[in-house]
Phi, psi and omega in degrees: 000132181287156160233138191292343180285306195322294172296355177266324200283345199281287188306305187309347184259312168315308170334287183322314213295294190309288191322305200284339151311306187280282172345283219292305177317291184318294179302335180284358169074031159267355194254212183288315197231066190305143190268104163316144162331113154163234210245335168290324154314303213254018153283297208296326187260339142291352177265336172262015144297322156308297218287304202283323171299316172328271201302330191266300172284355169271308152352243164025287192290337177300322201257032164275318168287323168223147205289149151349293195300336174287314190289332177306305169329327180274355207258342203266349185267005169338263168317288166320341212244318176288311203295337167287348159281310196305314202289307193287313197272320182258007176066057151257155185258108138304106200280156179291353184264294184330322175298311178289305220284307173315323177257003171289287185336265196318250192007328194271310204273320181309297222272355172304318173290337161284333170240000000 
């Protein structure tokens, strides 16, 4: 049964996955604005070491709650979630065919899990 604690934890996890995605590019000095080596480097990359342990034990904890195939659905808003951190936070330019594909993905991944 969904619950509302249940779905903030579903978002708290996605949420998580994508910062520590975006957190871990920034920090490896692969994006526009590459981090020089040093303490600010290795901040970017404790915080998306966090972010991705965050995202890793409310997981854990999801699929105590729900059979898999439902919760992987909720796995699907993923992509949608990194390309829009990327685009805002890291100035990437996202083209309209990434955009349809991203939303083919989620799109994709509901309905095997709904049906």
């Amino acid at each position: 049964m969904i619950t509302l604690t249940s779905l903030a934890l579903v978002a708290l996890s996605q949420l998580a996955l994508a910062a520590g995605e975006v957190c871990l590019k920034h920090a490896s000095g692969s994006d526009h604005k590459p981090i020089p080596p040093g303490p600010a480097r290795a901040a970017w990359y404790g915080v998306g070491i966090a972010a991705m342990s965050i995202w890793f034990f409310v997981w854990l904890h999801l699929m105590r709650l729900f059979e898999l195939n439902r919760l992987f659905a909720f796995e699907g808003v993923s992509p949608l979630l990194v390309a829009c951190a990327s685009a805002l936070f890291l100035n990437e330019k996202i083209t309209v065919q990434a955009w349809f594909a991203s939303f083919l993905i989620a799109f994709g991944i509901t309905l095997v899990a709904v049906f």
